[in-house]
N, C-alpha and C positions, 0 to 999 in steps of 0.2 A: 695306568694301573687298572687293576680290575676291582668291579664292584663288587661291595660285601652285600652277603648274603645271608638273610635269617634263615636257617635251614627247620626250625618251627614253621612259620609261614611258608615257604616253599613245599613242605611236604603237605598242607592244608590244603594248597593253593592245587597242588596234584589230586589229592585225593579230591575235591571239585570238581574237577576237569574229567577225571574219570568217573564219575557219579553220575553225571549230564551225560558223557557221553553213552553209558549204560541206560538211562531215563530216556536218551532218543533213541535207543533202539527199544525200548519198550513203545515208546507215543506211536513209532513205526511197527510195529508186533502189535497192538491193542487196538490203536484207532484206529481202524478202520470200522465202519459199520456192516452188520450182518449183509446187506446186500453189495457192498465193496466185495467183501471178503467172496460173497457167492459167483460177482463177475469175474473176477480175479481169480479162482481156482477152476471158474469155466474157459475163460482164457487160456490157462497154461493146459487144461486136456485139448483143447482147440489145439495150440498150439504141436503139444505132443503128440497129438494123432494123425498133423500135418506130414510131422516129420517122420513120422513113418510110414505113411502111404509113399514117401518122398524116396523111401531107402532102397538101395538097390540089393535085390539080392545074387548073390552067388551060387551056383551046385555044387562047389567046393568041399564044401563041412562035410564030416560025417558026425 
């Protein structure tokens, strides 16, 4: 047989679960410190400016 089920507490036990998981995307959006956040945004220009030096181009276009 299947288990009964409070659907009061289930829908709590949900609204939990997605509260946390909203709360760590915040801890991962907030904490960082100003110098994380300044290596990290110099990283991905590093990064982007790799991959474009990287890109081929074409005389295709007009």
């Amino acid at each position: 047989m299947a288990e009964v089920v409070n659907l009061r507490m289930a829908r709590k036990r949900a609204a939990r679960d997605k509260a946390e998981a909203g709360a760590a995307g915040n801890r991962l959006a907030h904490g960082a410190s100003k110098r994380q956040r300044a290596e990290a945004a110099a990283d991905r220009k590093k990064a982007s400016q790799t991959l474009d030096q990287h890109r081929i181009e074409t005389g295709d276009r007009r």
